[in-house]
C-alpha positions, 0 to 999 in steps of 0.5 A: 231663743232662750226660755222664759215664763209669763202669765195672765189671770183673767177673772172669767165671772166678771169678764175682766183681768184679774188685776192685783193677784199675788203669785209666787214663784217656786222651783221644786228641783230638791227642795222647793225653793221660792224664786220670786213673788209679782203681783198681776197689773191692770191688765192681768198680767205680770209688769215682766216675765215671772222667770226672765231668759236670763234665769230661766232653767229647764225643770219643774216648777210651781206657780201658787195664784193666791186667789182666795186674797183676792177675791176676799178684795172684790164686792161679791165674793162669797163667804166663807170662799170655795177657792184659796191657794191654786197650784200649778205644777209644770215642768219646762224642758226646752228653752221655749216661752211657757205661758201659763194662763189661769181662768178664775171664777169663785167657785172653778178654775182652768188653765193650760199652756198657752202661747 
């Protein structure tokens, strides 16, 4: 089984997916390095996997979830907003599938490796 990497932002305040959220991609092997940038379709999710099986690489990464432009784009956020850019480091050692999962709301979030 080769790696590969996924996502799925969920707006928990509003009890529904967090459709149109820019993420970038990073590798932080040396210098950080970009690897690609997707937005979250409808469902919350990426149309593809972030890092395909065919990339994928064991080492340590960064996920960046631009929340703050997006919650800029929804009827009730607060201003000025508590949350902007939220990082997630990780490393992915083995070739496995790593999901990781962002709960967002406008003033907390959580995350974890999900399945």
């Amino acid at each position: 089984m080769a790696g590969y990497l996924t996502t799925h932002v969920l707006d928990t305040a509003r009890g529904r997916p967090a459709a149109g959220l820019r993420i970038t991609l990073y590798a932080l092997e040396g210098e950080r390095r970009c690897l690609r940038e997707l937005v979250t379709n409808a469902d919350g999710r990426t149309d593809g996997p972030i890092l395909p099986a065919a990339e994928f690489r064991p080492g340590r990464y960064e996920l960046l979830f631009h929340v703050g432009e997006w919650l800029d784009g929804q009827d009730d956020a607060p201003a000025p907003r508590f949350l902007d850019q939220v990082p997630i480091r990780f490393g992915m050692a083995e070739d496995d599938h790593y999901h990781v999962p962002l709960l967002i709301s406008p003033y907390g979030y959580s995350t974890y490796r999900g399945s």
